[in-house]
Backbone as JSON, one array per atom type, in Angstrom:
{
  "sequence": "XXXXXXXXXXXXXXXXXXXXXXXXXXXXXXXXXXXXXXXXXXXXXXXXXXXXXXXXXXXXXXXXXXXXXXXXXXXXXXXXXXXXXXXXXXXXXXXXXXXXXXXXXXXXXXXXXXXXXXXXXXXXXXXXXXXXXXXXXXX",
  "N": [[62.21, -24.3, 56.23], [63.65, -24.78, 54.29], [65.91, -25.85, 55.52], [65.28, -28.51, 56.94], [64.34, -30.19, 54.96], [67.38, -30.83, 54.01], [68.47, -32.17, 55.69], [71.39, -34.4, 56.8], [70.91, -36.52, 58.12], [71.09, -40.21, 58.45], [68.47, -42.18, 56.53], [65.98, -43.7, 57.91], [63.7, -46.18, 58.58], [60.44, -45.94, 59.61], [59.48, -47.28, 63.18], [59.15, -50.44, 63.69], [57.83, -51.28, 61.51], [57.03, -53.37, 58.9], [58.69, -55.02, 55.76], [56.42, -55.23, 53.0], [55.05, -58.52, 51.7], [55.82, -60.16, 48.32], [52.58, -60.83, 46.42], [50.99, -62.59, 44.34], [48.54, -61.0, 41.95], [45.44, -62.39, 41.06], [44.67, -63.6, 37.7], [42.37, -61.8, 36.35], [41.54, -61.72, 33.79], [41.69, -64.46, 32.43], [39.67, -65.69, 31.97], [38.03, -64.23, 30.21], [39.83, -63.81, 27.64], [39.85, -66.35, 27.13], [37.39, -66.56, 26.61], [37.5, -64.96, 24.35], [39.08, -65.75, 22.52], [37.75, -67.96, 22.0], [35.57, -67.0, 20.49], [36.85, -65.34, 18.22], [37.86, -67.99, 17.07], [35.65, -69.74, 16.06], [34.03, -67.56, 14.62], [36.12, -67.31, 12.48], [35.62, -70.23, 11.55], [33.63, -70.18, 10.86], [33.5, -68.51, 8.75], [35.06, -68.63, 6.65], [34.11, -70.67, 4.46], [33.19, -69.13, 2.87], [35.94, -67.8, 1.65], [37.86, -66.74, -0.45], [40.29, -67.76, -2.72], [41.87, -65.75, -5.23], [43.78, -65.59, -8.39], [45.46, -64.11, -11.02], [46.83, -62.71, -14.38], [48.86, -61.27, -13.12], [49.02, -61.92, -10.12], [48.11, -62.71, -7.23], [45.3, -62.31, -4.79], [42.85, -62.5, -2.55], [39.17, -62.89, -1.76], [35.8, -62.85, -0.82], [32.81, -64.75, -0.73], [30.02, -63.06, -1.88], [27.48, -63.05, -2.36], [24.84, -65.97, -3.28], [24.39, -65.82, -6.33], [26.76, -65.84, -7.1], [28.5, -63.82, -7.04], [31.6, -61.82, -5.64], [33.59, -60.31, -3.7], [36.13, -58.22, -3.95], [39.5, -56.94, -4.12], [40.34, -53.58, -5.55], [42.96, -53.42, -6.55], [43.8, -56.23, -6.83], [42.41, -57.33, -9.05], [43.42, -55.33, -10.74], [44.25, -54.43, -13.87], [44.62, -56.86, -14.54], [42.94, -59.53, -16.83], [42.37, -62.36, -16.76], [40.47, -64.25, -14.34], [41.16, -66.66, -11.84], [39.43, -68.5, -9.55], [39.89, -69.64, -6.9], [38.44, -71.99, -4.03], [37.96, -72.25, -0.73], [38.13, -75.31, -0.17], [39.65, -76.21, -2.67], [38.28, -76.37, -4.95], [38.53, -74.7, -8.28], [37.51, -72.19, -10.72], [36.3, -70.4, -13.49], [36.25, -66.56, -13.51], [34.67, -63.38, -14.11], [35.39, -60.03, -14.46], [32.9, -58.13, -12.81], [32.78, -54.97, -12.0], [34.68, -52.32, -10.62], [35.58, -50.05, -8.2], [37.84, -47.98, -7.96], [38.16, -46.07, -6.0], [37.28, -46.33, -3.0], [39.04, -48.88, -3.54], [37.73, -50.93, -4.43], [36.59, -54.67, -6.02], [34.31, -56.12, -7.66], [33.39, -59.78, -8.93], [32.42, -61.92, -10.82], [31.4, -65.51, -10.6], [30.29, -67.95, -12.75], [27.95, -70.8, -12.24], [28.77, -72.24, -9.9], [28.92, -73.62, -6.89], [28.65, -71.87, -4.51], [29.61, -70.62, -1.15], [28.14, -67.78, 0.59], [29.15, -65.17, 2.67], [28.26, -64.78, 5.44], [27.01, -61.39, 6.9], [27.21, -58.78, 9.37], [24.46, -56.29, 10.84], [25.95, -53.9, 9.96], [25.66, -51.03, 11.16], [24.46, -51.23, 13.5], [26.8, -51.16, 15.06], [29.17, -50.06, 17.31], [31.23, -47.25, 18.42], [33.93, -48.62, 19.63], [33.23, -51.42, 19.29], [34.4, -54.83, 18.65], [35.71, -55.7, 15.61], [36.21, -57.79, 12.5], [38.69, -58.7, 10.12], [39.02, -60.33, 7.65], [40.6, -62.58, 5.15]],
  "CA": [[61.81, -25.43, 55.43], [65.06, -25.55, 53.47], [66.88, -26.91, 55.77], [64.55, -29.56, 57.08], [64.39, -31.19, 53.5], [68.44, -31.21, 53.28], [69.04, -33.25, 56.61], [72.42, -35.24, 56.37], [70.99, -37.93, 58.96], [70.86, -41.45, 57.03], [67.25, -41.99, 56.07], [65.48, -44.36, 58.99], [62.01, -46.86, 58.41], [59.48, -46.1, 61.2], [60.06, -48.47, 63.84], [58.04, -51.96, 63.85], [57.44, -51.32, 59.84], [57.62, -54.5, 57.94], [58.33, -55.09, 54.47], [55.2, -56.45, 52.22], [55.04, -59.78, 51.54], [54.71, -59.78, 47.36], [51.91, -61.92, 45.93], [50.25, -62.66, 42.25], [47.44, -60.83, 41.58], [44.87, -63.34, 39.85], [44.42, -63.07, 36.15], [40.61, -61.71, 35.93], [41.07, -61.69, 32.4], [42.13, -65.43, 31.63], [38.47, -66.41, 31.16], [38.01, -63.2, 29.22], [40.54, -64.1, 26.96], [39.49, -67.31, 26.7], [35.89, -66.6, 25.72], [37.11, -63.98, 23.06], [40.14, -66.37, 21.51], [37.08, -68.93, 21.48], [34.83, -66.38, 19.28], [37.54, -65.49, 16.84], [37.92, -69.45, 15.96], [34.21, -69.68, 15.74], [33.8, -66.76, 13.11], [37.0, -68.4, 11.07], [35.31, -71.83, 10.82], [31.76, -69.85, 9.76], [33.5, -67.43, 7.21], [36.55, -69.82, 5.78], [34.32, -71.56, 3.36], [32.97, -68.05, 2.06], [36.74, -67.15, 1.52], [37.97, -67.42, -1.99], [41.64, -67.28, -3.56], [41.98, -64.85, -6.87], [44.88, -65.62, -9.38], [45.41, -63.24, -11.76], [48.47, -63.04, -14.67], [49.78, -60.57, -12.11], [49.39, -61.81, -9.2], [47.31, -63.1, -6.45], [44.63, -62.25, -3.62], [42.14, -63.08, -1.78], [38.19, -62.32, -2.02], [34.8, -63.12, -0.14], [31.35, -64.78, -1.58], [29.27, -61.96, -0.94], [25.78, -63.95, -2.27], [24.64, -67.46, -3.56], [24.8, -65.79, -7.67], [28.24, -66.4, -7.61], [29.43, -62.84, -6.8], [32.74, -62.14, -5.32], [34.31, -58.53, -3.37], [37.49, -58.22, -3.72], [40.44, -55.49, -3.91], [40.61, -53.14, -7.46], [44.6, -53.67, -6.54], [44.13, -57.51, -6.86], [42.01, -57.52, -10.33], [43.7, -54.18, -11.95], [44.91, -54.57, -15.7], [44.18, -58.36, -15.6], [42.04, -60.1, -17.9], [41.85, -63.62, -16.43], [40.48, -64.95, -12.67], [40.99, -68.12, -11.4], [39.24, -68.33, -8.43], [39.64, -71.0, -6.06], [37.56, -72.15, -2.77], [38.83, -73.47, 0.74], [37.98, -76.85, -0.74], [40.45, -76.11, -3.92], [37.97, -75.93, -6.33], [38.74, -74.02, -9.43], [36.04, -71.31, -11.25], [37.16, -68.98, -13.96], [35.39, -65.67, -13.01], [34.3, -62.65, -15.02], [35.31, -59.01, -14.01], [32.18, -57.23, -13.41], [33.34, -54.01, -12.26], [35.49, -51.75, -9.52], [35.71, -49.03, -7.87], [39.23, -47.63, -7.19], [38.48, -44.95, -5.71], [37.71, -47.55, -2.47], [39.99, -50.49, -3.78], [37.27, -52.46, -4.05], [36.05, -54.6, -7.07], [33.74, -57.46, -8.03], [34.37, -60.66, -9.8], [31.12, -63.06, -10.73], [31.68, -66.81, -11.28], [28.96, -68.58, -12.94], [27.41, -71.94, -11.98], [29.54, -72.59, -9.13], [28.52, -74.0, -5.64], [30.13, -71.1, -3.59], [28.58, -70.28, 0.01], [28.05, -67.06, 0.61], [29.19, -65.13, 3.86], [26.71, -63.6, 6.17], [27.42, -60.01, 7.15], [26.52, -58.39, 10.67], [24.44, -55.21, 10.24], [27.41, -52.62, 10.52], [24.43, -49.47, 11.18], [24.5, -51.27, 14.78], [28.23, -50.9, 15.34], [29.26, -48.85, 17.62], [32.43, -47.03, 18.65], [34.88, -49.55, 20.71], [33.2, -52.63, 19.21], [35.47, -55.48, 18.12], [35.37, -56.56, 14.24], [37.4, -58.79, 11.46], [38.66, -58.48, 8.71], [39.36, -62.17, 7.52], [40.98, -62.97, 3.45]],
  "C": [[63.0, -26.0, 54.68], [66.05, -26.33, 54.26], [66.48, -28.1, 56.43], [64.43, -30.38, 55.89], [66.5, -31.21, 53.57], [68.83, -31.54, 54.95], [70.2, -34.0, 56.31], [72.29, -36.26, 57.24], [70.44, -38.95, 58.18], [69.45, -41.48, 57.25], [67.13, -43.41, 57.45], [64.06, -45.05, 58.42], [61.48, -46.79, 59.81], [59.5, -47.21, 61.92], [58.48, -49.05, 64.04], [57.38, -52.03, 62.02], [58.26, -52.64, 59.33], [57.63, -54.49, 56.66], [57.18, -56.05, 54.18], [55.53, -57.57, 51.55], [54.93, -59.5, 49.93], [53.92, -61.05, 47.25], [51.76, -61.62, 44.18], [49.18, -62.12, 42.67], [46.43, -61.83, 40.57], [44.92, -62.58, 39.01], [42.89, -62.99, 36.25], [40.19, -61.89, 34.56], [41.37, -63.32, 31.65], [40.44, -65.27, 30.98], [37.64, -65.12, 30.05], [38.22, -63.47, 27.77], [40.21, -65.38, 26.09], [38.36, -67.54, 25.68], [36.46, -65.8, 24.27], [38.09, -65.11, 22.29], [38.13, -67.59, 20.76], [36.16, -68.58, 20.06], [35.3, -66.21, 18.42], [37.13, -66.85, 16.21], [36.39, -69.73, 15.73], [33.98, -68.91, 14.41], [34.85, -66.98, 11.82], [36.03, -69.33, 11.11], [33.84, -71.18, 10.23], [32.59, -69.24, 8.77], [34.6, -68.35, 6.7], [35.69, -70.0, 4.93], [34.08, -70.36, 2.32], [34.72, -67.42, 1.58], [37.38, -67.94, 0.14], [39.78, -67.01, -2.12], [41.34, -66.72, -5.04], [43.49, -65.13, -7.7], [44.47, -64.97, -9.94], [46.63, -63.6, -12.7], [49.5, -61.86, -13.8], [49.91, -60.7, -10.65], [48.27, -62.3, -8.61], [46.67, -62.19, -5.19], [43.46, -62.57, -3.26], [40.31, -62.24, -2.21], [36.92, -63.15, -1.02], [33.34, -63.25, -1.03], [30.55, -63.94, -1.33], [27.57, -62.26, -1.35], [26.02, -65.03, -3.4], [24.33, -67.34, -5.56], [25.75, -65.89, -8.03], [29.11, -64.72, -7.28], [30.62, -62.4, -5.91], [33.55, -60.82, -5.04], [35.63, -58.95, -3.36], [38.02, -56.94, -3.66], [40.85, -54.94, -5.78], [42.26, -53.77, -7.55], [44.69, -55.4, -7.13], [43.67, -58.02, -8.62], [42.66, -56.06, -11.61], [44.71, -54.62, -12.83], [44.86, -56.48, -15.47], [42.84, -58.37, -16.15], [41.49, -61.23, -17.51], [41.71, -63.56, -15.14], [40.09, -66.03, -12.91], [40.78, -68.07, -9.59], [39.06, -70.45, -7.57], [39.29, -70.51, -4.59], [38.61, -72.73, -1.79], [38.56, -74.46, 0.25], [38.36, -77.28, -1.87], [39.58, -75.94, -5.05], [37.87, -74.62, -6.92], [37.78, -73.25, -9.99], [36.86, -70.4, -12.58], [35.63, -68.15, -13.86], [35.53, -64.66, -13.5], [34.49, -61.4, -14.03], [34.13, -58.09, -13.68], [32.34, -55.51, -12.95], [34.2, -53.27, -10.77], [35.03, -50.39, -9.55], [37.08, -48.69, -7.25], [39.19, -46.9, -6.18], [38.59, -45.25, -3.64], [38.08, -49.02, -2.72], [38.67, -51.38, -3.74], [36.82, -53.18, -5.6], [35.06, -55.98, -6.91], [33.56, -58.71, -8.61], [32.83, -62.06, -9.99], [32.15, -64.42, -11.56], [30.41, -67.61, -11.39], [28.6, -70.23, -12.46], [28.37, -72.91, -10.89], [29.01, -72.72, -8.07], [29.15, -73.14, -4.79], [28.74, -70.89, -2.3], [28.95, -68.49, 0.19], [27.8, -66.35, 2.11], [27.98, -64.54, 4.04], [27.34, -62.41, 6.85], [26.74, -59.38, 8.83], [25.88, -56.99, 9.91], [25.18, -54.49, 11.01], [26.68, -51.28, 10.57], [24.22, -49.96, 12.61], [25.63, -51.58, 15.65], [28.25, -49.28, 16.45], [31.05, -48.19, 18.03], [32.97, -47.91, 19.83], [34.75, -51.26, 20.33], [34.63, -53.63, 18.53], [34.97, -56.44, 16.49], [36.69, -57.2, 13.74], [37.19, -58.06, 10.1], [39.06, -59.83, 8.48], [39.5, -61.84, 5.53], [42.12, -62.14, 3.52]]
}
């Protein structure tokens, strides 16, 4: 066997063997692609107006209407040790908005603004999630 594998005759292609032609494989996934780019921009133009800006005197971020009383999730990181929010809408308007409370322990906190026209996103129920699905995070 060993010396059948160490042959010193130049290597040979079976005779009448042609090389393959290459081609393109189609893309199966354009219209894939397509449909899912289309769903992202779909769930931006529904959740944008629910998306709020937070000023702070330290700093800025972002937050979500989470119902039609004016309440407002955000990040403990974005409201910790201030005092003032200025919350503004995709449509610039202005609110000042009242801490009502956090939880650090998941970054998250709450922020009510009173008598303000805010829309309020809609939520999927996440108890029919399953492993592999595709979600957002959007703000």
């Amino acid at each position: 066997m060993a010396a059948a594998c160490s042959s010193t005759s130049p290597a040979t292609s079976p005779s009448g063997a042609t090389r393959p032609t290459p081609t393109t494989a189609p893309d199966s996934n354009t219209g894939g692609i397509a449909s899912l780019q289309g769903a992202y921009v779909a769930v931006v133009k529904k959740v944008l107006p629910s998306v709020v800006q937070i000023e702070t005197s330290s700093g800025l971020g972002s937050g979500i209407v989470y119902d039609s009383k004016g309440d407002i999730v955000t990040n403990n990181h974005v409201v910790s040790g201030a005092t003032s929010f200025t919350v503004t809408t995709s449509s610039a308007k202005k609110y000042q908005g009242t801490l009502v409370g956090t939880f650090p322990a998941d970054d998250l906190a709450v922020i009510h603004v009173s008598n303000a026209s805010l829309t309020p996103a809609s939520f999927a129920d996440s108890s029919k999630l399953e492993v592999g699905d595709i979600v957002m995070a959007i703000g």
